[in-house]
N, CA, C and O atoms as a Tripos MOL2 file, in Angstrom:
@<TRIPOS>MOLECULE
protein
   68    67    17     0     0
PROTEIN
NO_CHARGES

@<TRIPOS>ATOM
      1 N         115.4260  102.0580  113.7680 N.3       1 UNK1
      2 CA        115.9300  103.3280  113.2280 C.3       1 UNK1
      3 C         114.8720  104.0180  112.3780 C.2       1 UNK1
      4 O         113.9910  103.3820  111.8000 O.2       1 UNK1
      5 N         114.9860  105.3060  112.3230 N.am      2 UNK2
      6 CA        113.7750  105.9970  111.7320 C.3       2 UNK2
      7 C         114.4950  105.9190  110.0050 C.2       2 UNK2
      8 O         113.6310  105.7240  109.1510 O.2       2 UNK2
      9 N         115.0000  105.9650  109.8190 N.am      3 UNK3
     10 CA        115.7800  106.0320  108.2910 C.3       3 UNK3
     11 C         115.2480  104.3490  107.8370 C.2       3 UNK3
     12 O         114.7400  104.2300  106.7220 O.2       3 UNK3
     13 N         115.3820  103.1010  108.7180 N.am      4 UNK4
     14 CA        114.7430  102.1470  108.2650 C.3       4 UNK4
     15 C         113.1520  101.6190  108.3790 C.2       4 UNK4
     16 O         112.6160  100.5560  108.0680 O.2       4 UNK4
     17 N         112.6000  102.9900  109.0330 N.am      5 UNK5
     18 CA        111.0790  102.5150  108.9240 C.3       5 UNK5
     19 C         111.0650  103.7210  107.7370 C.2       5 UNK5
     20 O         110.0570  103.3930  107.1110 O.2       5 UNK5
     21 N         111.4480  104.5900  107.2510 N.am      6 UNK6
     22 CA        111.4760  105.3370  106.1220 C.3       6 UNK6
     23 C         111.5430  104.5230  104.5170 C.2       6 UNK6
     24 O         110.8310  104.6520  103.5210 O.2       6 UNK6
     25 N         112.5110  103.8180  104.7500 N.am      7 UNK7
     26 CA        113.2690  102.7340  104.0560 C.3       7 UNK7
     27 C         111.5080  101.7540  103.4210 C.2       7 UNK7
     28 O         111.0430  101.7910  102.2820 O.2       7 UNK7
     29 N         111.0030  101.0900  104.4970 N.am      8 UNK8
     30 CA        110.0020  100.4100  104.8120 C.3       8 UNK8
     31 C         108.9800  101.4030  103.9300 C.2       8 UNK8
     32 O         108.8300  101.3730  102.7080 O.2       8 UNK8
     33 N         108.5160  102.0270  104.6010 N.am      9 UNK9
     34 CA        107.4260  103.0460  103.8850 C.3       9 UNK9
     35 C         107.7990  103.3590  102.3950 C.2       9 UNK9
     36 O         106.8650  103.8540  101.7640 O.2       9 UNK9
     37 N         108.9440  103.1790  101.7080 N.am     10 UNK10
     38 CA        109.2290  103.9120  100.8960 C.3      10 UNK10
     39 C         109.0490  102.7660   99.4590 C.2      10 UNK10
     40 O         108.7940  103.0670   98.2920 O.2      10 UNK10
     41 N         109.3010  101.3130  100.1000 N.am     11 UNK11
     42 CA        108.9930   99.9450   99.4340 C.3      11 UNK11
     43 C         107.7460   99.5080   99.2170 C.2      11 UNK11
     44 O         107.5330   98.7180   98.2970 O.2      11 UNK11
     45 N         106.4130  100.1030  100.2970 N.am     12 UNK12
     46 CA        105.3910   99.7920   99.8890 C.3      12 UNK12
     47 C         104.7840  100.7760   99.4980 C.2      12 UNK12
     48 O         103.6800  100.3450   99.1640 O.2      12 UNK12
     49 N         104.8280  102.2080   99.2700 N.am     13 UNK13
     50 CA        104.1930  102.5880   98.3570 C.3      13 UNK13
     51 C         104.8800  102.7480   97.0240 C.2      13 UNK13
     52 O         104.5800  103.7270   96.3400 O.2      13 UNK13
     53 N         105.8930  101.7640   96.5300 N.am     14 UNK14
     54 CA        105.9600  101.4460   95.2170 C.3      14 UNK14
     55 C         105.1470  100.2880   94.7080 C.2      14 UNK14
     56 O         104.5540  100.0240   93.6620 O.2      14 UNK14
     57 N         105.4410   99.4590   96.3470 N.am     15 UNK15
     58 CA        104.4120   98.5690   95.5090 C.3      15 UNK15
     59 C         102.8860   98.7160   95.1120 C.2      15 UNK15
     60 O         102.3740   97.7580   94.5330 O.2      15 UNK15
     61 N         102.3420   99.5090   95.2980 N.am     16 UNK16
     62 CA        101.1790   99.9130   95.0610 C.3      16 UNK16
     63 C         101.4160  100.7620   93.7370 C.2      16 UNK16
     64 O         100.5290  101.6130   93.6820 O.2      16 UNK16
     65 N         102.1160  100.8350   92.8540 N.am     17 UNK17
     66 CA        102.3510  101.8780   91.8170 C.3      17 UNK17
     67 C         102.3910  100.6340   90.7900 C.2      17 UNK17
     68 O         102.5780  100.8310   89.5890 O.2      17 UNK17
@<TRIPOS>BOND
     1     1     2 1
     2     2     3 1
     3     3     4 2
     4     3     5 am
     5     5     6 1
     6     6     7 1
     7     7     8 2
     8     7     9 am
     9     9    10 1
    10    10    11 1
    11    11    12 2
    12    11    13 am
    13    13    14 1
    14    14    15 1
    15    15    16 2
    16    15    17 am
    17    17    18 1
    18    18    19 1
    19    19    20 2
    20    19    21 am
    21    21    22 1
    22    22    23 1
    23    23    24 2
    24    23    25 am
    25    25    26 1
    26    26    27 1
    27    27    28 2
    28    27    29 am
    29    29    30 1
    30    30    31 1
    31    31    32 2
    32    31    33 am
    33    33    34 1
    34    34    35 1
    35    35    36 2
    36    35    37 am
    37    37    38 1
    38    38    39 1
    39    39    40 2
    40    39    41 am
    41    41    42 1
    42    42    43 1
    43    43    44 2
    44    43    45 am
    45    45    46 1
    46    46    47 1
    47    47    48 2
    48    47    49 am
    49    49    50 1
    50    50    51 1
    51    51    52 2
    52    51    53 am
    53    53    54 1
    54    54    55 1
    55    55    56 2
    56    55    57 am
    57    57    58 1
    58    58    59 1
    59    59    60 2
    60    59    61 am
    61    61    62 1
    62    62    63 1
    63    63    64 2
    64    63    65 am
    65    65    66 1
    66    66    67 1
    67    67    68 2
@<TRIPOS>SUBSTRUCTURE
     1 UNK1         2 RESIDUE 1 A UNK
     2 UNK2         6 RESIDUE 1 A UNK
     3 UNK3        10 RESIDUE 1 A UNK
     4 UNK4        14 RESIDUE 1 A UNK
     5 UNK5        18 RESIDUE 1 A UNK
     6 UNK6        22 RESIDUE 1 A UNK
     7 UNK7        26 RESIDUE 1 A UNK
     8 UNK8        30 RESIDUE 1 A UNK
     9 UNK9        34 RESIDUE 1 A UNK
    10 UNK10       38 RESIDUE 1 A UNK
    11 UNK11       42 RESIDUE 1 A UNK
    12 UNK12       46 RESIDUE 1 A UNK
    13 UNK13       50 RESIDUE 1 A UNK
    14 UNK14       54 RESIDUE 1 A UNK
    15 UNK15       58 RESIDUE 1 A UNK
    16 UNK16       62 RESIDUE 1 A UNK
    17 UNK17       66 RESIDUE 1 A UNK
């Protein structure tokens, strides 16, 4: 699902913060 590769993308650029 595009909402869970959104999801995905959205977890690693926190982790980089």
């Amino acid at each position: 699902m595009e909402q869970n590769n959104n999801v995905k993308l959205l977890k690693e650029l926190q982790g980089t913060n």
